[in-house]
PDB file of the backbone (N, CA, C, O) and the ligand in Angstrom, with CONECT records:
HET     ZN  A 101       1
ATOM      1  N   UNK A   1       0.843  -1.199   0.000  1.00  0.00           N
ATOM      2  CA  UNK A   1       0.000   0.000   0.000  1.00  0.00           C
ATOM      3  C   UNK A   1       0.886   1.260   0.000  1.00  0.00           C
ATOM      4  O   UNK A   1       2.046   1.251   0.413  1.00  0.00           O
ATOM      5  N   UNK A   2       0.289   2.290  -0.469  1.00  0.00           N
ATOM      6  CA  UNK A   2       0.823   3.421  -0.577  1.00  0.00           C
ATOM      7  C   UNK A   2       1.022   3.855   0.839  1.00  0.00           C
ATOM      8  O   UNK A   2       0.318   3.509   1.788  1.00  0.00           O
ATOM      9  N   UNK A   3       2.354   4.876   0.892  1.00  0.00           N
ATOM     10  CA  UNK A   3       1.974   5.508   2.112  1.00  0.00           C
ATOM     11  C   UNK A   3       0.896   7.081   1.970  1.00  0.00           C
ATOM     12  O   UNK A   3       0.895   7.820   0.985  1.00  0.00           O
ATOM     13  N   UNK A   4       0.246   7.233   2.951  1.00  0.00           N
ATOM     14  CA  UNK A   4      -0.307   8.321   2.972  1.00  0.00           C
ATOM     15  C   UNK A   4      -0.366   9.639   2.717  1.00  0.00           C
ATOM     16  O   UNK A   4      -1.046  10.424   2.057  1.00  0.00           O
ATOM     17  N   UNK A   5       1.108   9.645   3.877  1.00  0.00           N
ATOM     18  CA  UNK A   5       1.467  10.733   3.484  1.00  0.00           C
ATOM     19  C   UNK A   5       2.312  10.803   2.297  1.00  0.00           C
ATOM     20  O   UNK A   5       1.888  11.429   1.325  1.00  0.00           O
ATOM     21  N   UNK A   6       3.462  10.235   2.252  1.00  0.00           N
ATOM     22  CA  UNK A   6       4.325  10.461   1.041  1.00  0.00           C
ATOM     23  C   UNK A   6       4.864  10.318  -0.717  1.00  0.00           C
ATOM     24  O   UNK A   6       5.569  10.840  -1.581  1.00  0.00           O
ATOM     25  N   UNK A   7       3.439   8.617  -0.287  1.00  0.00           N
ATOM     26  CA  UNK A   7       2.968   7.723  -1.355  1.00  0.00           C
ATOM     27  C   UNK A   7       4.541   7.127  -1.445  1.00  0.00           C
ATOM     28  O   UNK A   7       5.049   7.317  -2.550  1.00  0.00           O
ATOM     29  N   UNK A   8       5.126   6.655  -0.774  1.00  0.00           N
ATOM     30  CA  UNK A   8       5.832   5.864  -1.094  1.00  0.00           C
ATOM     31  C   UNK A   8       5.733   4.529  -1.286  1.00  0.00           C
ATOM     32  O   UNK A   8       5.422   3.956  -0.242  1.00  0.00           O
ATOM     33  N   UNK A   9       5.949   3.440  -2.692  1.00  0.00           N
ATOM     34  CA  UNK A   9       5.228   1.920  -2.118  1.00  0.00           C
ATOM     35  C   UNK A   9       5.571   0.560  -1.579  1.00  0.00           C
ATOM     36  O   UNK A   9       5.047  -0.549  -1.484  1.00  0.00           O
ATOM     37  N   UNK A  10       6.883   1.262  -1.218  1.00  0.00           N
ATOM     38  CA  UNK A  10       7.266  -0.393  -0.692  1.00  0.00           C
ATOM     39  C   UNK A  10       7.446  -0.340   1.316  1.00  0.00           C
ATOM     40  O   UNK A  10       8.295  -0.561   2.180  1.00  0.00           O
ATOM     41  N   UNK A  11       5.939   0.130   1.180  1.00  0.00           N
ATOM     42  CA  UNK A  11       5.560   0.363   2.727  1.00  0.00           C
ATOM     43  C   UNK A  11       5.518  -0.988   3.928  1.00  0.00           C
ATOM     44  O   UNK A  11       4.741  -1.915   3.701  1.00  0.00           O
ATOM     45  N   UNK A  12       6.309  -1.017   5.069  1.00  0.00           N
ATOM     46  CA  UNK A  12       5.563  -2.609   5.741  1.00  0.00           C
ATOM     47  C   UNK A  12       5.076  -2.687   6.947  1.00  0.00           C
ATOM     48  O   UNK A  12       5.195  -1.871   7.861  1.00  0.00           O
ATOM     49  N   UNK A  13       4.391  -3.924   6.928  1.00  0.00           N
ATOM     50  CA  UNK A  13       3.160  -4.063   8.021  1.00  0.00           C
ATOM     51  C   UNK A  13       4.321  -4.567   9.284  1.00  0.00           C
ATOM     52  O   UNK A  13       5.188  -5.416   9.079  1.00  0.00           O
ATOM     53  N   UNK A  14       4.123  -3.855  10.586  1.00  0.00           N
ATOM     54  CA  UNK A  14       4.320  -4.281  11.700  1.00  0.00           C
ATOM     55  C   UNK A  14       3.737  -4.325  12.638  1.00  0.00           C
ATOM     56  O   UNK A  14       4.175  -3.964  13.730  1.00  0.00           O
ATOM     57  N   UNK A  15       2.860  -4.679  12.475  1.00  0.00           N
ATOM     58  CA  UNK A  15       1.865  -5.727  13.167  1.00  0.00           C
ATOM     59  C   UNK A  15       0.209  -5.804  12.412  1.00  0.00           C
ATOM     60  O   UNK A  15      -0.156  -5.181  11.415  1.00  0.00           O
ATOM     61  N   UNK A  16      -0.599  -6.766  13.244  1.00  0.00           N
ATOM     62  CA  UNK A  16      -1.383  -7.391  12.534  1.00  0.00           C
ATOM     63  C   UNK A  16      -2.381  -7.878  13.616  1.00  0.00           C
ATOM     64  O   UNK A  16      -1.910  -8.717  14.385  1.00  0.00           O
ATOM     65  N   UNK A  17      -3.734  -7.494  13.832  1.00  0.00           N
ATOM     66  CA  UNK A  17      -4.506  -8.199  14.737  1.00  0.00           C
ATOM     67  C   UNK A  17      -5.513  -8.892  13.964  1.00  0.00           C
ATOM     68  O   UNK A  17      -6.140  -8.384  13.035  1.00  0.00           O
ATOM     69  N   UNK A  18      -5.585  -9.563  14.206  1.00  0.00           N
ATOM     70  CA  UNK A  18      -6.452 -11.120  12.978  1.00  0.00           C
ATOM     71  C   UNK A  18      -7.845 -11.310  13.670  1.00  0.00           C
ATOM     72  O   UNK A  18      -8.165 -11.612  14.820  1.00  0.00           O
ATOM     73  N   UNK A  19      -8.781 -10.926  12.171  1.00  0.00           N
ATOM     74  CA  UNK A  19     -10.485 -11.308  12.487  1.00  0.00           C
ATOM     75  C   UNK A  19     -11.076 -11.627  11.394  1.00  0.00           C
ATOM     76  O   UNK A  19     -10.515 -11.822  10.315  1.00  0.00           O
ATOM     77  N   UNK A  20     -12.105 -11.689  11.593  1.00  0.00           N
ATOM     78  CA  UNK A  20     -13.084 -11.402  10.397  1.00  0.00           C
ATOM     79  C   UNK A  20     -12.355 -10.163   9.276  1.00  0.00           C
ATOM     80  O   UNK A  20     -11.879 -10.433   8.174  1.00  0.00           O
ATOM     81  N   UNK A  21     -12.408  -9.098   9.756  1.00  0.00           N
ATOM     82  CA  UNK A  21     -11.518  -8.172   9.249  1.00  0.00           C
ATOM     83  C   UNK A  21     -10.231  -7.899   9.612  1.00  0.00           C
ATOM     84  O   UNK A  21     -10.252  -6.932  10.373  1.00  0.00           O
ATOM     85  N   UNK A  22      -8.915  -8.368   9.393  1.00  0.00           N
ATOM     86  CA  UNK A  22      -7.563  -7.733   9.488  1.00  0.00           C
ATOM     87  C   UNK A  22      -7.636  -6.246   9.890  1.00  0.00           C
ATOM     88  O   UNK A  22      -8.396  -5.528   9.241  1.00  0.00           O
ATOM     89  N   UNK A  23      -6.801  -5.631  11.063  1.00  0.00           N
ATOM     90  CA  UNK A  23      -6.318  -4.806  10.970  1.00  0.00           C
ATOM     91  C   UNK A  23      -4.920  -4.818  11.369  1.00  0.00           C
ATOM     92  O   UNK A  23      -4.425  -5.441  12.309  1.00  0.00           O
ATOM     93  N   UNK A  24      -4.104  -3.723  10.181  1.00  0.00           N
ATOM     94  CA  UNK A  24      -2.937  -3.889  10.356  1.00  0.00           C
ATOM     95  C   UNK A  24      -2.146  -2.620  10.536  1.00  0.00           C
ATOM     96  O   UNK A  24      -2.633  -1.605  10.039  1.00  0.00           O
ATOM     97  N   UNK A  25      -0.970  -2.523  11.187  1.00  0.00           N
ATOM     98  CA  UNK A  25      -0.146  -1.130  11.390  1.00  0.00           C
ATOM     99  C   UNK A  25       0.519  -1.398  10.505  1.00  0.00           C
ATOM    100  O   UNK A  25       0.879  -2.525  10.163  1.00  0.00           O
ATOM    101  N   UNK A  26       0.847  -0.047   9.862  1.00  0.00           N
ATOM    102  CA  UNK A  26       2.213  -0.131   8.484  1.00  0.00           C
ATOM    103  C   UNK A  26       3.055   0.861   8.981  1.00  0.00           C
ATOM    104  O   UNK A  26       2.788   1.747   9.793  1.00  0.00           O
ATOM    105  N   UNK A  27       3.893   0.666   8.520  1.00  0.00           N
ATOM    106  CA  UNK A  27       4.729   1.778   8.571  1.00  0.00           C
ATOM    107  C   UNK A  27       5.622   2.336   7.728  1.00  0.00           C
ATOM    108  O   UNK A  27       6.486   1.460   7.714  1.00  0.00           O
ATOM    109  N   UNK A  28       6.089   3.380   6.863  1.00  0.00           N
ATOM    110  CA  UNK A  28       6.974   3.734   5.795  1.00  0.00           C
ATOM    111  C   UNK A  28       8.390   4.225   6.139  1.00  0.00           C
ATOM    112  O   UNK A  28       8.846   5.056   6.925  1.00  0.00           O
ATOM    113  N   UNK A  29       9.096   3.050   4.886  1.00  0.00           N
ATOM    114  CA  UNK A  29      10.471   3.044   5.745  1.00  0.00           C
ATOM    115  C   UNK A  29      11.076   4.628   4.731  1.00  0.00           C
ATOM    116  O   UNK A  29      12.282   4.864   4.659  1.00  0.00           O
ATOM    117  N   UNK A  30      10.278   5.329   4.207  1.00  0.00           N
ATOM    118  CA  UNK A  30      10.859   6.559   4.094  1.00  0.00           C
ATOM    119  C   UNK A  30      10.794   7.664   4.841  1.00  0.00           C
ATOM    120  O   UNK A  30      11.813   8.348   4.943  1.00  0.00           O
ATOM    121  N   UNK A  31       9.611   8.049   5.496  1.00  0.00           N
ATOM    122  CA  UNK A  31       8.932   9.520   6.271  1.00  0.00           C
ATOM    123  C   UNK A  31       8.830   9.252   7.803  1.00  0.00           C
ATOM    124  O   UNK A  31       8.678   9.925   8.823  1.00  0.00           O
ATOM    125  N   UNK A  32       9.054   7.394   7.332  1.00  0.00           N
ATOM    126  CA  UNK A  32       8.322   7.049   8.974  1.00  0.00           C
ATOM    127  C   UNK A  32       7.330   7.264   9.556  1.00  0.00           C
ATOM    128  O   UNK A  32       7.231   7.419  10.773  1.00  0.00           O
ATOM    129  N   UNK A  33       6.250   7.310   8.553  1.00  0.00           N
ATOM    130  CA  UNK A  33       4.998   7.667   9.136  1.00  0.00           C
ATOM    131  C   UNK A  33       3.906   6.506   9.643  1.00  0.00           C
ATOM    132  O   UNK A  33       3.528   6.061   8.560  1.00  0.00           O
ATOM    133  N   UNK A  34       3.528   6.116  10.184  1.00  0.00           N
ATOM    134  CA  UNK A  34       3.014   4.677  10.691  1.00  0.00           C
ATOM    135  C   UNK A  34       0.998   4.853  10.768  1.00  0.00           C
ATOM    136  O   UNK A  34       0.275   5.549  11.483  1.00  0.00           O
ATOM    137  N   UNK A  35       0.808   4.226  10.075  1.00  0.00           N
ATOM    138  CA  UNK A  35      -0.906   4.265  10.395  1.00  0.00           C
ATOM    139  C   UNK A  35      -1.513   2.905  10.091  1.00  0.00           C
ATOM    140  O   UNK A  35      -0.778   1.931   9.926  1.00  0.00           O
ATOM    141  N   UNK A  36      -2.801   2.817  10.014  1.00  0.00           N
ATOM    142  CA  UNK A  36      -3.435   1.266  10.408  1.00  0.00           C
ATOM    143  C   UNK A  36      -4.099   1.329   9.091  1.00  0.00           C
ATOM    144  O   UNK A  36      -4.409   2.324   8.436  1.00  0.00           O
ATOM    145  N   UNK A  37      -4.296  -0.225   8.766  1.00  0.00           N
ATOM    146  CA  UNK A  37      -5.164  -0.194   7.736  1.00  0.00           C
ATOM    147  C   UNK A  37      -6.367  -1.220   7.947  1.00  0.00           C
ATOM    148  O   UNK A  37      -6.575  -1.532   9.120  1.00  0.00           O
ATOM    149  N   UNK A  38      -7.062  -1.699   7.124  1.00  0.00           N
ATOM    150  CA  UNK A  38      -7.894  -2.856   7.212  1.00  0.00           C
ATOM    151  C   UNK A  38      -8.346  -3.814   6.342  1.00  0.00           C
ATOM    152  O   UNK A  38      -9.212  -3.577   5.500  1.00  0.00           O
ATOM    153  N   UNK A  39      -7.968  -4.581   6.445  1.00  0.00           N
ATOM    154  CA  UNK A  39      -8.326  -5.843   4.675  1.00  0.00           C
ATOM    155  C   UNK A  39      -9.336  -6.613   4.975  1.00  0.00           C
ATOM    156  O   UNK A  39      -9.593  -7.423   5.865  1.00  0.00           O
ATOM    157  N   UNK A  40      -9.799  -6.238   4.150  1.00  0.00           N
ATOM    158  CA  UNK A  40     -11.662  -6.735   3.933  1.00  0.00           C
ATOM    159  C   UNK A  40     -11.299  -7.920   2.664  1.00  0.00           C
ATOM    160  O   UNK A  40     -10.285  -7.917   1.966  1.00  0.00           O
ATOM    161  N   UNK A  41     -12.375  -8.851   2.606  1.00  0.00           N
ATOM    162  CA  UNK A  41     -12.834  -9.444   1.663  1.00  0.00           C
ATOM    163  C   UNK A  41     -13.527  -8.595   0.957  1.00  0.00           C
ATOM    164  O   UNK A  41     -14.273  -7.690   1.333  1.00  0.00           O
ATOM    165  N   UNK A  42     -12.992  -9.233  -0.979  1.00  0.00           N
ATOM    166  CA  UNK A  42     -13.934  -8.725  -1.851  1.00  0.00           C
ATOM    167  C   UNK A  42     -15.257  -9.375  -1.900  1.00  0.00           C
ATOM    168  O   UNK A  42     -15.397 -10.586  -2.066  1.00  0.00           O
ATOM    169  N   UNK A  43     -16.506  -8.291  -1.706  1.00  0.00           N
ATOM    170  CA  UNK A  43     -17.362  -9.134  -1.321  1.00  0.00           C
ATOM    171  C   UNK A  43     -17.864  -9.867  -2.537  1.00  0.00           C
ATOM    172  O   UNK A  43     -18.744 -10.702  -2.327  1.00  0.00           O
ATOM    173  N   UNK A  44     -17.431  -9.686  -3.835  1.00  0.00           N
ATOM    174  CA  UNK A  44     -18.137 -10.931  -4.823  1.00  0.00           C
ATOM    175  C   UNK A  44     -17.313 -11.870  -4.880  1.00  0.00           C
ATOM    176  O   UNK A  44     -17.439 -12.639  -5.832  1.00  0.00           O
ATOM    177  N   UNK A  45     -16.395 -12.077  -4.061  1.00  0.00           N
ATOM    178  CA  UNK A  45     -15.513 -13.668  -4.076  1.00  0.00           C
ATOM    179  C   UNK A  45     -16.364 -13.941  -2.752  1.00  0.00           C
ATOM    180  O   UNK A  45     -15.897 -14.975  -2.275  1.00  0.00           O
ATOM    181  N   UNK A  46     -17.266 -13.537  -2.054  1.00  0.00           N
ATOM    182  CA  UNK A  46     -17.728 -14.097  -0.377  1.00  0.00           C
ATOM    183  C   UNK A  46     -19.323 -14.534  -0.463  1.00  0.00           C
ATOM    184  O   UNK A  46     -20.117 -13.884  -1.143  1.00  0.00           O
ATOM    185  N   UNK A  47     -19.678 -15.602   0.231  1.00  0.00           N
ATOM    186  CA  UNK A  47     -20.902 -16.021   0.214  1.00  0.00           C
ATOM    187  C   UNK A  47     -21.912 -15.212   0.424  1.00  0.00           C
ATOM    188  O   UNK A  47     -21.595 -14.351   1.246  1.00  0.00           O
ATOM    189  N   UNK A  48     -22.888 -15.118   0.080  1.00  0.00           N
ATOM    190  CA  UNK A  48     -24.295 -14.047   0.085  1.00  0.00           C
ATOM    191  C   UNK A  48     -24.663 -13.833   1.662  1.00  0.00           C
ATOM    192  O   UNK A  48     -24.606 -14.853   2.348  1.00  0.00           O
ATOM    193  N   UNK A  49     -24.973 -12.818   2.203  1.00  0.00           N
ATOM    194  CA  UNK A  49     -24.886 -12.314   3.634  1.00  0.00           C
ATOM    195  C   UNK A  49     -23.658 -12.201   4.200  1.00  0.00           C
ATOM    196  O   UNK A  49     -23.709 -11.641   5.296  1.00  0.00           O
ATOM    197  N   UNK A  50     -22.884 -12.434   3.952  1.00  0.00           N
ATOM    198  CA  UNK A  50     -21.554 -12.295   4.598  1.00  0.00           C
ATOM    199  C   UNK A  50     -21.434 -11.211   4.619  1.00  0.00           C
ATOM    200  O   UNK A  50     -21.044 -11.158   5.785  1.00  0.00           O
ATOM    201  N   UNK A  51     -21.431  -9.790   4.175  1.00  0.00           N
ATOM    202  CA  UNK A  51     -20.867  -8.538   3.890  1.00  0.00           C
ATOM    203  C   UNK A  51     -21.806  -7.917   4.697  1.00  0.00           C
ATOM    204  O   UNK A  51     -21.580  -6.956   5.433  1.00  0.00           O
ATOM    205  N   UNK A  52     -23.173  -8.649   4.500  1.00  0.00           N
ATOM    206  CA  UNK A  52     -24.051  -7.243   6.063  1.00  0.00           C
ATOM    207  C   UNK A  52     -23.860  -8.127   7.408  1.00  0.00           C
ATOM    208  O   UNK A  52     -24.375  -7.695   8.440  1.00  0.00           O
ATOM    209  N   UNK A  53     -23.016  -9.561   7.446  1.00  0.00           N
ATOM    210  CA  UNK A  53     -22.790 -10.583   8.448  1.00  0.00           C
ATOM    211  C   UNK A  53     -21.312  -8.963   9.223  1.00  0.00           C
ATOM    212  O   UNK A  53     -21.427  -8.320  10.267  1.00  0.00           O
ATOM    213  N   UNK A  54     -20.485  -8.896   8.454  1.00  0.00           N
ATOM    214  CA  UNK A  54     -19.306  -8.305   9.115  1.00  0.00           C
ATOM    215  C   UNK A  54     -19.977  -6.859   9.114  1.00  0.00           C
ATOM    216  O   UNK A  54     -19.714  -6.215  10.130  1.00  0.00           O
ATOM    217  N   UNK A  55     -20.672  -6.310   8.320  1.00  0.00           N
ATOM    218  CA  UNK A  55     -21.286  -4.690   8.829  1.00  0.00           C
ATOM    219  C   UNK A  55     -22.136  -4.799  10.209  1.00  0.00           C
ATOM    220  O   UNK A  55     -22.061  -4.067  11.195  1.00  0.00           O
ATOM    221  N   UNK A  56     -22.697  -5.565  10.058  1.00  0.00           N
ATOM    222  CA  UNK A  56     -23.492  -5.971  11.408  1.00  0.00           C
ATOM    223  C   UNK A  56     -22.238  -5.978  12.677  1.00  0.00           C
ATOM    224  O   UNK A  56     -22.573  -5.303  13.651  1.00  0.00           O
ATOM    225  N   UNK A  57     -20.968  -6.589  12.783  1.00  0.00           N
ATOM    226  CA  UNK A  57     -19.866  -6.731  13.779  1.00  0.00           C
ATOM    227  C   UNK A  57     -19.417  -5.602  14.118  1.00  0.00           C
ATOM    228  O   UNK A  57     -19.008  -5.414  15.264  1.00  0.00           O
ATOM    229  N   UNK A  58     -19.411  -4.556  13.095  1.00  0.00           N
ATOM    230  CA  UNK A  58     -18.384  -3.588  12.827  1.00  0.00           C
ATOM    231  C   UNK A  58     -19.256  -2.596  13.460  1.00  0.00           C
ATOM    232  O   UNK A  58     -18.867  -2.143  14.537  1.00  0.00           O
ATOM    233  N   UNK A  59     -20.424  -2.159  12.955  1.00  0.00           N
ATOM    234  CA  UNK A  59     -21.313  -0.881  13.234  1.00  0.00           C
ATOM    235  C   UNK A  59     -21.416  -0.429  14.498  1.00  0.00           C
ATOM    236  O   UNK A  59     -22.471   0.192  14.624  1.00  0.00           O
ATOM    237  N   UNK A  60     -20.779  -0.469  15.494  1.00  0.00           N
ATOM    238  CA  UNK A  60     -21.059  -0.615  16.493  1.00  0.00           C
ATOM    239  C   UNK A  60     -19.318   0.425  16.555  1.00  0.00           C
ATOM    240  O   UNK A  60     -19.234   1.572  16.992  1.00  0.00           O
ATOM    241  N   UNK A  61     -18.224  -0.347  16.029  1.00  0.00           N
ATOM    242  CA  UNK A  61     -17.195   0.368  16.265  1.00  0.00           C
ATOM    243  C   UNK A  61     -17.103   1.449  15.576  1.00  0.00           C
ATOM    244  O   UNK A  61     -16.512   2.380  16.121  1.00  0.00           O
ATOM    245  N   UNK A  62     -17.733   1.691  13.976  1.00  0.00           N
ATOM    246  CA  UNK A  62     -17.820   2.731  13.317  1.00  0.00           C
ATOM    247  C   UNK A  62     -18.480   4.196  13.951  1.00  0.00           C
ATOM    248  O   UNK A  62     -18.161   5.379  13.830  1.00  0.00           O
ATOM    249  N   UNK A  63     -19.530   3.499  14.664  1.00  0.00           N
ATOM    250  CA  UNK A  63     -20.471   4.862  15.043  1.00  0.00           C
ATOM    251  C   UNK A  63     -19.793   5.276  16.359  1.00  0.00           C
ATOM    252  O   UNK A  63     -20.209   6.274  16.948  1.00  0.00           O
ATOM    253  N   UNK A  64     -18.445   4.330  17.003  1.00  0.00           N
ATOM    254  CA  UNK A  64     -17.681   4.828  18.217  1.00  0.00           C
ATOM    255  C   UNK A  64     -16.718   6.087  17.058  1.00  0.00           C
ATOM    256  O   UNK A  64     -16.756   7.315  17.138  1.00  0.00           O
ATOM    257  N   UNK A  65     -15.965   5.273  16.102  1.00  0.00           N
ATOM    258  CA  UNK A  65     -15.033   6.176  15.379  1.00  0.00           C
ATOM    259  C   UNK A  65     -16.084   7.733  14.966  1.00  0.00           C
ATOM    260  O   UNK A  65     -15.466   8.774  15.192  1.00  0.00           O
ATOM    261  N   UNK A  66     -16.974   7.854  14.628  1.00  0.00           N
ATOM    262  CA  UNK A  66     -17.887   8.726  13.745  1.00  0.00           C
ATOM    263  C   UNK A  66     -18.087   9.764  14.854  1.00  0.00           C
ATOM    264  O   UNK A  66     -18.290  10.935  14.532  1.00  0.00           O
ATOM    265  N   UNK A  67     -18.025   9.281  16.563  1.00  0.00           N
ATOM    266  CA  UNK A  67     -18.505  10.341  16.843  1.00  0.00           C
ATOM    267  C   UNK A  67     -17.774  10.825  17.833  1.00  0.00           C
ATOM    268  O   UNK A  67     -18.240  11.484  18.762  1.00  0.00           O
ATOM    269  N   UNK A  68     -15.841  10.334  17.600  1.00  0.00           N
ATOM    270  CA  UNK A  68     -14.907  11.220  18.162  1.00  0.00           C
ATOM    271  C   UNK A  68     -14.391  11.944  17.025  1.00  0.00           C
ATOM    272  O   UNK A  68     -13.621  12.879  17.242  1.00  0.00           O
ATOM    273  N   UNK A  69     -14.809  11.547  15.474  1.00  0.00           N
ATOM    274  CA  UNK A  69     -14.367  12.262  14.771  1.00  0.00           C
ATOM    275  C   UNK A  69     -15.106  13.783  14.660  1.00  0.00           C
ATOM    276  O   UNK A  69     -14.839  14.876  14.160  1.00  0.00           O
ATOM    277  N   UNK A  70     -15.966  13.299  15.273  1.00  0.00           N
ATOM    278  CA  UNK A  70     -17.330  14.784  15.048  1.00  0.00           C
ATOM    279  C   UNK A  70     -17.734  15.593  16.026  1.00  0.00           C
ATOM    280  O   UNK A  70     -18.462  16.579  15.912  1.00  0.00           O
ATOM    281  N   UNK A  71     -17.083  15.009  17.314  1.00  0.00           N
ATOM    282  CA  UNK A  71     -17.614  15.851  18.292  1.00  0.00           C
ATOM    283  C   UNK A  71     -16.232  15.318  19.367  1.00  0.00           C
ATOM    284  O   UNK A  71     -16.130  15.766  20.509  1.00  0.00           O
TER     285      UNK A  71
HETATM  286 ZN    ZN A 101       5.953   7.927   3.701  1.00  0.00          ZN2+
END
């Protein structure tokens, strides 16, 4: 993945917490800038309900993120 800030691409993951959804810390070995990402399944390689199966898990942490971003 690109980095963010600098777009540099030979960015790497140091560390990794494993779920349904991956989230992972990267970090760029140019700027040193470190942020998280998240790897989802594409949902037309995934069985039918699966994609509102993990929105259903998630919604709960989104609307925590949504409302330190907003208030
Ligand atoms: Zn960078």
């Amino acid at each position: 993945m690109l980095c963010p800030r600098c777009a540099y691409d030979k960015t790497t993951v140091v560390g990794t917490v494993k779920g349904a959804i991956n989230t992972r810390s990267r970090k760029c070995p140019n700027c040193g800038y470190i942020w998280k990402t998240r790897e989802l399944p594409v949902w037309d390689t995934c069985p039918s309900g699966y994609k509102e199966y993990l929105e259903s898990l998630f919604k709960d942490e989104e609307q925590e993120e949504t409302k330190t971003k907003w208030h």
